[in-house]
C-alpha positions as CSV (number, residue, x, y, z in Angstrom):
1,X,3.8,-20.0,-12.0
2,X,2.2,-16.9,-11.0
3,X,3.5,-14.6,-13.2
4,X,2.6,-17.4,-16.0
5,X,-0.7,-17.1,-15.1
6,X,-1.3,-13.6,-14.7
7,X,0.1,-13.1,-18.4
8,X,-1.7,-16.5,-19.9
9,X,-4.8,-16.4,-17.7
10,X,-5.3,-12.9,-15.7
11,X,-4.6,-10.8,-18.8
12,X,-7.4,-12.4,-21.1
13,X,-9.6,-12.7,-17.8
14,X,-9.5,-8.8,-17.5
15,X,-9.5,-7.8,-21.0
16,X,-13.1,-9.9,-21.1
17,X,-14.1,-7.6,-18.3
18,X,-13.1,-4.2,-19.4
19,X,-14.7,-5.1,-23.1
20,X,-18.2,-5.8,-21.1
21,X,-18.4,-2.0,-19.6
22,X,-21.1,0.2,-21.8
23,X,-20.0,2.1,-24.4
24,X,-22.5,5.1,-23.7
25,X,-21.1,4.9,-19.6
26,X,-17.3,4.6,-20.7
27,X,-18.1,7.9,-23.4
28,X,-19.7,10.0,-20.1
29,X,-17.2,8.6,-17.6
30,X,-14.7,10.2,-20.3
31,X,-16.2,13.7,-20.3
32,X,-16.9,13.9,-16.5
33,X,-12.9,13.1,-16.2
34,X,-12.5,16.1,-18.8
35,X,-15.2,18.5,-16.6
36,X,-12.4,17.8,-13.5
37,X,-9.3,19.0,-15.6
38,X,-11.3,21.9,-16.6
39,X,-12.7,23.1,-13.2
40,X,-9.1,22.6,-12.0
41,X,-7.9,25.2,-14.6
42,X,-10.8,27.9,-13.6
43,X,-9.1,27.0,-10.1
44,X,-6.0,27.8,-10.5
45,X,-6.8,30.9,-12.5
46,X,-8.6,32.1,-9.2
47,X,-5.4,31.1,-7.0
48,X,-3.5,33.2,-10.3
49,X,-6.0,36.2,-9.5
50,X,-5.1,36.6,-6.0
51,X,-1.8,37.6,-6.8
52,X,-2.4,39.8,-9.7
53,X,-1.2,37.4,-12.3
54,X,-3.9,37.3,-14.9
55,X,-3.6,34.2,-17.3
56,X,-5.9,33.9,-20.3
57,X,-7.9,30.8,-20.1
58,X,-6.1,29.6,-23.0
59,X,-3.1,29.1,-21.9
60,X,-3.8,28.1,-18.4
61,X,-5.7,25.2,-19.8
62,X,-2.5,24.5,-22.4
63,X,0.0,24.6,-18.8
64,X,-2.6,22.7,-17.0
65,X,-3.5,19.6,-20.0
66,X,0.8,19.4,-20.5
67,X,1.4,19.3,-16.3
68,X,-1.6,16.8,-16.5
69,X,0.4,14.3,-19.3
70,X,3.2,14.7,-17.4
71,X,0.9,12.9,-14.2
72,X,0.3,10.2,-15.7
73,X,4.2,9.0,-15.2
74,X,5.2,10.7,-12.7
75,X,5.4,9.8,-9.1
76,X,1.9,10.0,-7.3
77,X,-0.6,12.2,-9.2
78,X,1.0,15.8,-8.6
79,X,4.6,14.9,-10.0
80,X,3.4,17.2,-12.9
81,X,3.2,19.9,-10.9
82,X,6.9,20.4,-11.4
83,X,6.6,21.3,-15.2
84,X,3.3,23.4,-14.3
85,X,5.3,25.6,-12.0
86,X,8.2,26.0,-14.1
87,X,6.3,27.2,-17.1
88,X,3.8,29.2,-15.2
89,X,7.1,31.1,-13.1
90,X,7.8,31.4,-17.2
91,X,5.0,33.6,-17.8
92,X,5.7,36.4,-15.6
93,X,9.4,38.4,-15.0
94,X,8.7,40.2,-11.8
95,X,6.0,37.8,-9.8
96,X,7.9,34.2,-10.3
97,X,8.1,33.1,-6.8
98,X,4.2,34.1,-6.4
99,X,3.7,32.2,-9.9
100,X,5.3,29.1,-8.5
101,X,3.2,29.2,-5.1
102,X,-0.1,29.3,-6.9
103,X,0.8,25.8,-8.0
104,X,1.3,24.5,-5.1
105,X,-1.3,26.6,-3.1
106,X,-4.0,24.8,-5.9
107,X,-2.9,21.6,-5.6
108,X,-2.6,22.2,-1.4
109,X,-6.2,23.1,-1.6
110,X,-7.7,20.7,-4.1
111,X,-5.8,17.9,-1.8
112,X,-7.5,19.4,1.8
113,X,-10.5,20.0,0.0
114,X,-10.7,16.5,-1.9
115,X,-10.0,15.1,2.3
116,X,-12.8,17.1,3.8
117,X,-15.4,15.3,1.2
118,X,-14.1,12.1,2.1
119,X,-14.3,12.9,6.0
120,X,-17.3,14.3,5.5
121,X,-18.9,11.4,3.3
122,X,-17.3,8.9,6.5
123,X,-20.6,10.1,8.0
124,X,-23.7,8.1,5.9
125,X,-21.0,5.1,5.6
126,X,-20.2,5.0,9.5
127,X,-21.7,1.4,9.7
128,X,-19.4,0.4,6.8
129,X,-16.8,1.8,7.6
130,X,-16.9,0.8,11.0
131,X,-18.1,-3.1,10.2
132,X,-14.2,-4.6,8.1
133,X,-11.1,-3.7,9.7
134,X,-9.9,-2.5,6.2
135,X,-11.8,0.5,5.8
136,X,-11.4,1.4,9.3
137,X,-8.1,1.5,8.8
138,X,-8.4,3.8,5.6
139,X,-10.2,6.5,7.0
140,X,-8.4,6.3,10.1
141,X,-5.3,7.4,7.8
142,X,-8.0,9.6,5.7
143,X,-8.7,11.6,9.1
144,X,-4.8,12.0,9.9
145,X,-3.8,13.6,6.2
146,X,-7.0,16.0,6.7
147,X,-5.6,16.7,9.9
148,X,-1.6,17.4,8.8
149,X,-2.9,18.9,5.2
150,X,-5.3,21.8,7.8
151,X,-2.3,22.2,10.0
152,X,0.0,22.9,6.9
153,X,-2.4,24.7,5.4
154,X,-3.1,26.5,8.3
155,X,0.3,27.9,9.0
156,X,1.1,28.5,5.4
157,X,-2.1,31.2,4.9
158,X,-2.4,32.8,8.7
159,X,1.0,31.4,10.0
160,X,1.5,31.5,13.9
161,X,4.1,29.5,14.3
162,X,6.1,32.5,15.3
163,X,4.3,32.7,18.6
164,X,5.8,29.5,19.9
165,X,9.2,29.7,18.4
166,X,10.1,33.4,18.8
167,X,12.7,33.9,16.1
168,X,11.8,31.4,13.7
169,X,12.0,33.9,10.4
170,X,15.3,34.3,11.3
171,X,16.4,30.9,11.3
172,X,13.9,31.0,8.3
173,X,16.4,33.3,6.9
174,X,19.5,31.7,7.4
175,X,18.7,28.4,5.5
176,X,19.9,27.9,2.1
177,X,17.4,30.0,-0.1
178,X,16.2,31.7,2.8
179,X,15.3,34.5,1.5
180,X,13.2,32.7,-1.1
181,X,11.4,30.7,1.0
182,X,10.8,33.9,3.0
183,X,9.3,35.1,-0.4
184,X,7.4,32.2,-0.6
185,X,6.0,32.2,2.9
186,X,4.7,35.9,2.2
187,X,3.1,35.0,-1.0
188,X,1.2,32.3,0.5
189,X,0.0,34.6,3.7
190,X,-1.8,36.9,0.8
191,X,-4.2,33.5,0.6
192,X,-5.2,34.0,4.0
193,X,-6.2,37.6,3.7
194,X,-8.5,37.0,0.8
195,X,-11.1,35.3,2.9
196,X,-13.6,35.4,-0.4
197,X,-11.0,33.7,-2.5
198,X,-11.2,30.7,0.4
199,X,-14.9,30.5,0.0
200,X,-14.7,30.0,-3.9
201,X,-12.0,28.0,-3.9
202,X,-13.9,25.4,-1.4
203,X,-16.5,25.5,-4.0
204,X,-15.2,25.1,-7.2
205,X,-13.1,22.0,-5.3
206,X,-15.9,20.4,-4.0
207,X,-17.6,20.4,-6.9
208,X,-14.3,18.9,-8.7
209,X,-14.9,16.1,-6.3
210,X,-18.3,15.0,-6.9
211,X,-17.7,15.2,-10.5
212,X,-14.8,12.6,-9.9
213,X,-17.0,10.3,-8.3
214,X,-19.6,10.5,-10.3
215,X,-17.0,9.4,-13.2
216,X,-16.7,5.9,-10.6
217,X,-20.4,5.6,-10.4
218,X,-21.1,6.1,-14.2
219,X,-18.2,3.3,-14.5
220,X,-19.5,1.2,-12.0
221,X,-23.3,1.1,-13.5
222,X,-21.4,0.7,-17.0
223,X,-19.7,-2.4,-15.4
224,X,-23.1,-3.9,-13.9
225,X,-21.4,-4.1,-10.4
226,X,-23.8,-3.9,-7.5
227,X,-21.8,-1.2,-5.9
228,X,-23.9,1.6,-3.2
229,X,-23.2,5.2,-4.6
230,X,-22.9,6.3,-1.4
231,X,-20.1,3.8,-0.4
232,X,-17.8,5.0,-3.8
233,X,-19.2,9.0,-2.2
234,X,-16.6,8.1,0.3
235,X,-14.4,5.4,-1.3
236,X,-12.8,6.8,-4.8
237,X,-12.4,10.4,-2.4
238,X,-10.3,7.8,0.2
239,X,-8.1,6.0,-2.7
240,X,-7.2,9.0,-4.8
241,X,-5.6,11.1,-2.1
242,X,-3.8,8.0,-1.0
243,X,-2.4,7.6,-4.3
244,X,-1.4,11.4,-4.9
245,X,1.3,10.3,-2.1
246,X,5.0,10.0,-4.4
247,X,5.0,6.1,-4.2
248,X,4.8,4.7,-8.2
249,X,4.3,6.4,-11.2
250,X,0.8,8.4,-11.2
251,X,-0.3,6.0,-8.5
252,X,-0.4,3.3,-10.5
253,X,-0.5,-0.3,-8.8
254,X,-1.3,1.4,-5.4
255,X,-4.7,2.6,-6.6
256,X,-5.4,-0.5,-8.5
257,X,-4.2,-2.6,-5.0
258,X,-6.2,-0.3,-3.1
259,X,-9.4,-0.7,-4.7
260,X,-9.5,-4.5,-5.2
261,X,-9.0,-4.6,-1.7
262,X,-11.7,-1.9,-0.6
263,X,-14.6,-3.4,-2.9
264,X,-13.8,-6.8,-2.1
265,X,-14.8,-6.5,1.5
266,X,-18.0,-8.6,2.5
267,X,-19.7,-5.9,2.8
268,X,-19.4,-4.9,-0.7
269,X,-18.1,-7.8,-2.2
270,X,-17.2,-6.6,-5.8
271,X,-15.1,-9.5,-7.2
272,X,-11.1,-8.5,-7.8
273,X,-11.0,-8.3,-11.6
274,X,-14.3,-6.3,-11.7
275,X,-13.0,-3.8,-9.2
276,X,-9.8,-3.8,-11.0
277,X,-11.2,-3.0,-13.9
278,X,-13.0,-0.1,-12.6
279,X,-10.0,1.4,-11.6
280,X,-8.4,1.1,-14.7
281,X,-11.3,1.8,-16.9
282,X,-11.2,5.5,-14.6
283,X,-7.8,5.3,-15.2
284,X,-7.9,5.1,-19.2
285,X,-10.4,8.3,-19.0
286,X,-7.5,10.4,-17.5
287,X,-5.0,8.7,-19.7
288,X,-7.6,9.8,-22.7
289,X,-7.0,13.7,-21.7
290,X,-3.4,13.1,-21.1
Protein backbone atom coordinates (compact mmCIF):
# COMPACT_ATOMS: atom_id res chain seq x y z
CA UNK A 1 0.00 0.00 0.00
CA UNK A 2 2.73 2.37 0.55
CA UNK A 3 4.72 1.92 -2.18
CA UNK A 4 1.21 2.17 -4.23
CA UNK A 5 0.81 5.31 -2.93
CA UNK A 6 3.98 6.96 -3.20
CA UNK A 7 3.99 5.99 -7.04
CA UNK A 8 -0.01 6.85 -7.63
CA UNK A 9 -0.24 9.69 -5.09
CA UNK A 10 3.31 11.02 -3.84
CA UNK A 11 4.80 11.21 -7.28
CA UNK A 12 2.08 13.49 -8.88
CA UNK A 13 1.84 15.35 -5.36
CA UNK A 14 5.67 16.35 -5.85
CA UNK A 15 5.81 16.85 -9.40
CA UNK A 16 2.84 19.68 -8.68
CA UNK A 17 5.31 21.15 -6.25
CA UNK A 18 8.55 21.26 -8.14
CA UNK A 19 6.37 22.75 -11.30
CA UNK A 20 5.22 25.76 -8.82
CA UNK A 21 9.12 26.93 -8.07
CA UNK A 22 9.88 30.30 -10.32
CA UNK A 23 11.38 30.02 -13.39
CA UNK A 24 13.72 33.20 -12.94
CA UNK A 25 14.84 31.57 -9.09
CA UNK A 26 15.34 27.88 -10.60
CA UNK A 27 17.55 29.78 -13.77
CA UNK A 28 19.81 31.74 -10.82
CA UNK A 29 19.82 28.79 -8.39
CA UNK A 30 21.39 27.02 -11.63
CA UNK A 31 24.17 29.53 -12.19
CA UNK A 32 25.04 30.01 -8.44
CA UNK A 33 25.49 25.88 -8.52
CA UNK A 34 27.79 26.62 -11.69
CA UNK A 35 29.81 29.72 -9.66
CA UNK A 36 30.65 26.68 -6.82
CA UNK A 37 32.13 24.21 -9.58
CA UNK A 38 34.04 27.02 -10.81
CA UNK A 39 35.58 28.44 -7.53
CA UNK A 40 36.40 24.83 -6.75
CA UNK A 41 38.56 24.62 -9.93
CA UNK A 42 40.45 28.08 -9.17
CA UNK A 43 40.91 25.99 -5.76
CA UNK A 44 42.38 23.29 -6.78
CA UNK A 45 44.59 25.11 -9.19
CA UNK A 46 46.03 26.94 -5.98
CA UNK A 47 46.47 23.46 -4.13
CA UNK A 48 48.20 22.42 -7.95
CA UNK A 49 50.50 25.64 -7.48
CA UNK A 50 51.91 24.72 -4.22
CA UNK A 51 53.52 21.88 -5.68
CA UNK A 52 54.79 23.28 -8.85
CA UNK A 53 52.23 21.63 -10.99
CA UNK A 54 50.81 24.31 -13.18
CA UNK A 55 47.53 23.27 -14.96
CA UNK A 56 45.87 25.57 -17.49
CA UNK A 57 42.46 26.57 -16.46
CA UNK A 58 41.22 24.76 -19.22
CA UNK A 59 41.84 21.60 -18.44
CA UNK A 60 41.51 21.79 -14.80
CA UNK A 61 37.93 22.87 -15.33
CA UNK A 62 37.57 19.79 -18.15
CA UNK A 63 39.12 17.18 -14.97
CA UNK A 64 37.04 18.98 -12.45
CA UNK A 65 33.28 19.12 -14.70
CA UNK A 66 34.15 14.94 -15.64
CA UNK A 67 35.15 14.13 -11.62
CA UNK A 68 31.94 16.29 -10.92
CA UNK A 69 29.49 13.78 -13.45
CA UNK A 70 31.10 11.15 -12.06
CA UNK A 71 29.45 12.57 -8.24
CA UNK A 72 26.51 12.48 -9.12
CA UNK A 73 26.50 8.29 -8.89
CA UNK A 74 28.96 7.70 -6.94
CA UNK A 75 29.02 7.07 -3.24
CA UNK A 76 28.58 10.32 -1.14
CA UNK A 77 29.52 13.47 -3.10
CA UNK A 78 33.48 12.93 -3.44
CA UNK A 79 33.35 9.33 -5.08
CA UNK A 80 34.53 11.35 -8.22
CA UNK A 81 37.38 12.23 -6.70
CA UNK A 82 38.79 8.81 -7.85
CA UNK A 83 38.66 9.70 -11.66
CA UNK A 84 39.90 13.33 -10.80
CA UNK A 85 43.04 11.90 -9.18
CA UNK A 86 43.76 9.38 -11.72
CA UNK A 87 43.67 11.83 -14.62
CA UNK A 88 45.28 14.62 -12.88
CA UNK A 89 48.43 11.92 -11.61
CA UNK A 90 47.98 11.60 -15.70
CA UNK A 91 49.15 14.94 -16.44
CA UNK A 92 52.49 14.97 -14.96
CA UNK A 93 55.44 12.02 -15.21
CA UNK A 94 57.66 12.93 -12.40
CA UNK A 95 55.13 14.71 -9.61
CA UNK A 96 52.20 11.82 -9.63
CA UNK A 97 52.05 11.08 -5.99
CA UNK A 98 51.96 15.10 -5.37
CA UNK A 99 49.29 15.27 -8.27
CA UNK A 100 47.12 12.75 -6.53
CA UNK A 101 47.45 14.60 -2.99
CA UNK A 102 46.25 17.88 -4.28
CA UNK A 103 42.93 16.04 -4.81
CA UNK A 104 42.48 14.96 -1.76
CA UNK A 105 44.23 17.89 0.08
CA UNK A 106 41.22 20.20 -1.91
CA UNK A 107 38.57 18.16 -1.16
CA UNK A 108 40.13 17.80 2.79
CA UNK A 109 39.95 21.44 2.86
CA UNK A 110 36.75 22.40 1.11
CA UNK A 111 35.15 19.57 3.67
CA UNK A 112 36.92 21.44 7.05
CA UNK A 113 36.31 24.61 5.56
CA UNK A 114 32.47 23.89 4.44
CA UNK A 115 32.38 22.47 8.74
CA UNK A 116 33.82 25.66 10.18
CA UNK A 117 30.80 27.78 8.36
CA UNK A 118 28.36 25.53 9.68
CA UNK A 119 29.99 25.73 13.30
CA UNK A 120 30.35 29.03 12.95
CA UNK A 121 26.74 29.86 11.61
CA UNK A 122 25.56 27.36 14.92
CA UNK A 123 26.07 30.75 16.66
CA UNK A 124 22.88 33.27 15.38
CA UNK A 125 20.75 29.81 15.30
CA UNK A 126 21.77 28.79 19.03
CA UNK A 127 17.99 29.19 20.16
CA UNK A 128 17.03 26.84 17.22
CA UNK A 129 19.28 24.76 17.34
CA UNK A 130 19.06 24.29 20.95
CA UNK A 131 14.89 24.33 21.03
CA UNK A 132 14.11 20.40 18.80
CA UNK A 133 16.16 17.61 19.74
CA UNK A 134 16.76 17.02 16.03
CA UNK A 135 18.97 19.72 15.27
CA UNK A 136 20.71 19.35 18.45
CA UNK A 137 21.59 16.24 17.53
CA UNK A 138 23.01 17.45 13.98
CA UNK A 139 25.27 19.90 15.09
CA UNK A 140 26.37 17.86 17.86
CA UNK A 141 27.69 15.47 15.01
CA UNK A 142 28.53 18.77 12.88
CA UNK A 143 31.00 19.81 15.81
CA UNK A 144 32.60 16.20 16.06
CA UNK A 145 33.53 15.94 12.01
CA UNK A 146 34.96 19.65 12.44
CA UNK A 147 36.79 18.34 15.24
CA UNK A 148 38.21 14.76 13.54
CA UNK A 149 38.51 16.66 9.84
CA UNK A 150 41.09 19.65 12.11
CA UNK A 151 42.81 16.68 13.85
CA UNK A 152 43.39 14.94 10.38
CA UNK A 153 44.09 17.92 8.89
CA UNK A 154 46.28 18.91 11.40
CA UNK A 155 48.67 16.00 11.40
CA UNK A 156 48.57 15.67 7.64
CA UNK A 157 50.15 19.56 7.00
CA UNK A 158 52.41 20.02 10.50
CA UNK A 159 52.36 16.30 11.50
CA UNK A 160 53.43 15.59 15.31
CA UNK A 161 52.39 12.45 15.72
CA UNK A 162 55.96 11.37 15.84
CA UNK A 163 56.40 12.94 19.27
CA UNK A 164 54.10 10.46 20.98
CA UNK A 165 54.87 7.41 18.97
CA UNK A 166 58.64 7.63 18.51
CA UNK A 167 59.23 5.42 15.47
CA UNK A 168 56.13 5.74 13.76
CA UNK A 169 57.73 6.51 10.01
CA UNK A 170 59.25 3.40 10.37
CA UNK A 171 56.34 1.37 10.89
CA UNK A 172 55.09 3.93 8.34
CA UNK A 173 57.56 2.38 6.23
CA UNK A 174 57.01 -1.11 6.61
CA UNK A 175 53.35 -1.19 5.46
CA UNK A 176 52.44 -2.27 2.15
CA UNK A 177 53.12 0.92 -0.08
CA UNK A 178 55.05 2.38 2.54
CA UNK A 179 57.23 4.11 0.85
CA UNK A 180 54.34 5.74 -1.08
CA UNK A 181 52.48 6.74 1.61
CA UNK A 182 55.76 8.16 2.99
CA UNK A 183 55.70 10.18 -0.36
CA UNK A 184 52.41 11.13 0.29
CA UNK A 185 52.85 12.28 3.84
CA UNK A 186 55.72 14.62 2.61
CA UNK A 187 53.75 16.03 -0.15
CA UNK A 188 51.04 17.00 2.14
CA UNK A 189 53.59 18.58 4.96
CA UNK A 190 54.59 21.22 1.89
CA UNK A 191 50.75 22.50 2.66
CA UNK A 192 51.68 23.36 6.03
CA UNK A 193 54.79 25.38 5.14
CA UNK A 194 52.85 27.58 2.73
CA UNK A 195 51.08 29.46 5.48
CA UNK A 196 49.78 32.04 2.48
CA UNK A 197 48.33 29.24 0.52
CA UNK A 198 46.19 28.36 3.89
CA UNK A 199 44.86 31.86 4.09
CA UNK A 200 43.55 31.79 0.34
CA UNK A 201 42.44 28.58 0.35
CA UNK A 202 40.13 29.47 3.59
CA UNK A 203 38.91 32.20 1.37
CA UNK A 204 38.17 31.07 -1.81
CA UNK A 205 36.24 27.99 0.38
CA UNK A 206 34.31 30.16 2.34
CA UNK A 207 33.10 31.91 -0.32
CA UNK A 208 32.18 28.47 -2.17
CA UNK A 209 29.97 28.05 0.77
CA UNK A 210 27.95 31.03 0.88
CA UNK A 211 27.40 30.71 -2.78
CA UNK A 212 25.93 27.21 -2.03
CA UNK A 213 23.58 28.44 0.29
CA UNK A 214 22.53 31.18 -1.39
CA UNK A 215 21.53 28.57 -4.34
CA UNK A 216 18.95 27.08 -1.10
CA UNK A 217 17.77 30.51 -0.41
CA UNK A 218 17.13 31.54 -4.10
CA UNK A 219 15.26 28.04 -4.21
CA UNK A 220 13.47 28.41 -1.22
CA UNK A 221 12.06 32.12 -2.16
CA UNK A 222 11.37 30.44 -5.74
CA UNK A 223 9.33 27.77 -3.76
CA UNK A 224 7.32 30.53 -1.58
CA UNK A 225 8.42 28.65 1.69
CA UNK A 226 8.60 30.74 4.78
CA UNK A 227 12.02 29.54 5.52
CA UNK A 228 14.68 32.16 7.86
CA UNK A 229 17.93 32.68 5.65
CA UNK A 230 19.74 32.47 8.53
CA UNK A 231 18.37 29.02 9.69
CA UNK A 232 19.43 27.45 5.82
CA UNK A 233 23.11 29.77 6.75
CA UNK A 234 23.54 26.92 8.98
CA UNK A 235 21.22 24.10 7.75
CA UNK A 236 22.21 23.19 3.80
CA UNK A 237 26.26 23.70 5.42
CA UNK A 238 24.96 20.84 8.19
CA UNK A 239 23.22 18.41 5.41
CA UNK A 240 25.75 18.57 2.65
CA UNK A 241 28.85 17.43 4.69
CA UNK A 242 26.62 14.75 6.13
CA UNK A 243 25.86 13.50 2.81
CA UNK A 244 29.56 13.73 1.38
CA UNK A 245 29.93 10.66 3.95
CA UNK A 246 30.09 7.18 1.30
CA UNK A 247 26.54 6.05 2.30
CA UNK A 248 24.20 6.07 -1.30
CA UNK A 249 25.03 7.19 -4.54
CA UNK A 250 25.93 11.09 -4.42
CA UNK A 251 23.98 11.30 -1.17
CA UNK A 252 20.97 10.74 -2.61
CA UNK A 253 17.98 9.63 -0.17
CA UNK A 254 20.17 10.73 2.83
CA UNK A 255 20.06 14.39 1.87
CA UNK A 256 16.58 14.27 0.73
CA UNK A 257 15.71 12.28 4.36
CA UNK A 258 17.71 14.76 6.10
CA UNK A 259 16.09 17.80 4.96
CA UNK A 260 12.43 16.80 5.29
CA UNK A 261 13.29 16.06 8.60
CA UNK A 262 15.29 19.29 9.48
CA UNK A 263 12.57 21.84 7.97
CA UNK A 264 9.79 20.01 9.33
CA UNK A 265 10.64 20.87 12.82
CA UNK A 266 8.06 23.23 14.64
CA UNK A 267 10.19 25.55 14.60
CA UNK A 268 10.44 25.81 10.95
CA UNK A 269 7.73 23.86 9.92
CA UNK A 270 8.24 23.56 6.10
CA UNK A 271 5.77 20.79 5.02
CA UNK A 272 7.68 17.34 3.78
CA UNK A 273 7.06 17.54 0.03
CA UNK A 274 7.97 21.27 -0.11
CA UNK A 275 11.21 20.62 1.68
CA UNK A 276 11.68 17.60 -0.44
CA UNK A 277 11.37 19.38 -3.26
CA UNK A 278 13.96 21.94 -2.31
CA UNK A 279 16.43 19.41 -2.03
CA UNK A 280 15.79 18.05 -5.19
CA UNK A 281 15.24 21.11 -7.13
CA UNK A 282 19.23 21.98 -5.63
CA UNK A 283 19.83 18.69 -6.63
CA UNK A 284 18.72 19.00 -10.42
CA UNK A 285 21.06 22.36 -10.55
CA UNK A 286 24.10 20.04 -9.87
CA UNK A 287 22.68 17.29 -12.04
CA UNK A 288 22.34 20.28 -14.81
CA UNK A 289 26.43 20.86 -14.69
CA UNK A 290 26.98 17.15 -14.42
Amino acid sequence: QQWGIAWSSGSRELWRTLTLVDPAALALSVVLMGSTLVIGVLRWRMVLGVHGLELSLGRAAEISFVAHFFNSFLLGSTGGDLIKAYYAARETHHKKTEAVVTVVVDRLLGLFSMLSFACLMMLPNFSLLRANTRLTALAGFIILMTLGCGVVIGLSFWGGLSRFWPGSRLRLRRLPKGELLEQSLDACREFGRTPTFLWKATGMSALANVVCVLQFVTLANGLKLNISPVALFVIVPMIICVSALPITPSGLGVRENLYVLMLAVPEINVPATEALSLSLLAYAGSLFWC
